[in-house]
N, C-alpha and C positions, 0 to 999 in steps of 0.2 A: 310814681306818686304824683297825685294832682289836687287840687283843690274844689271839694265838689259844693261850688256856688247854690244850687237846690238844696242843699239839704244844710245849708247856714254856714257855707265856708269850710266844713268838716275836712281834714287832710285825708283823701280813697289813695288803698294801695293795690296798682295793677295786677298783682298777682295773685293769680285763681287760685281758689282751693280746691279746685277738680286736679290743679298740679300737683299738689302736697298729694292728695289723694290717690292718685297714679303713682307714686314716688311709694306711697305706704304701699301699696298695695301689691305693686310690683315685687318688691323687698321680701314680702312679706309671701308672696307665691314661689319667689324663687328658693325661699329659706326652708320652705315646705314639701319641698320638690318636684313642684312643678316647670314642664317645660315655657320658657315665656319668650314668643316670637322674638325674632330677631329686630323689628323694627320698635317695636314694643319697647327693648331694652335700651336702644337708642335714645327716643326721645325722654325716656326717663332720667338718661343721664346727663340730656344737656339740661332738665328739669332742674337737676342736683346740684349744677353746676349757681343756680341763681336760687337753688331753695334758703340756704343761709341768709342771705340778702333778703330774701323775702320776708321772711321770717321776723328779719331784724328792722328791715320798715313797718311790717304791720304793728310793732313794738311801740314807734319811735310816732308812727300816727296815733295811736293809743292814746299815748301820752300827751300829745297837743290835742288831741279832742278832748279829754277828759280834764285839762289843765283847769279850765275854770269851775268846775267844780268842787274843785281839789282846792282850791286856793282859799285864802283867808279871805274878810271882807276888807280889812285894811290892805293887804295887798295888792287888791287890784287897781286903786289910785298909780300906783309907782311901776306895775305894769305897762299899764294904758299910756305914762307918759314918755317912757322910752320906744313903747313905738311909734 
């Protein structure tokens, strides 16, 4: 997760959705019966292993990029002064 300065400070979360994609897709071949390489299934599942995570920062950036819209106008005085 980083802070993408072009596009006005917005908090970007490193993880691709080509991963999630792979992750479904796999899943979702092997449930169907087909055979899915060997290397295929690998990298799928250290995918797995950081899809939660993922998942839960693209949440948690959501929500700080969206914060100020979402806010009251009085609250952004008491915002602004805490930080």
């Amino acid at each position: 997760m980083e802070f993408d300065y072009e596009a006005g400070g917005l908090l970007k979360v490193n993880y691709s959705d080509k991963l999630v994609t792979l992750v479904k897709d796999s899943r979702m071949l092997s449930e169907m019966g087909f055979k899915v390489h060997k290397d295929i299934i690998q990298v799928t599942e250290n995918a797995k292993k950081f899809y939660k995570e993922g998942v839960t920062l693209k949440q948690v950036a959501n929500f700080y990029n969206s914060m100020g819209t979402q806010m009251i106008e009085c609250q952004k005085p008491m915002m602004l002064d805490k930080a």
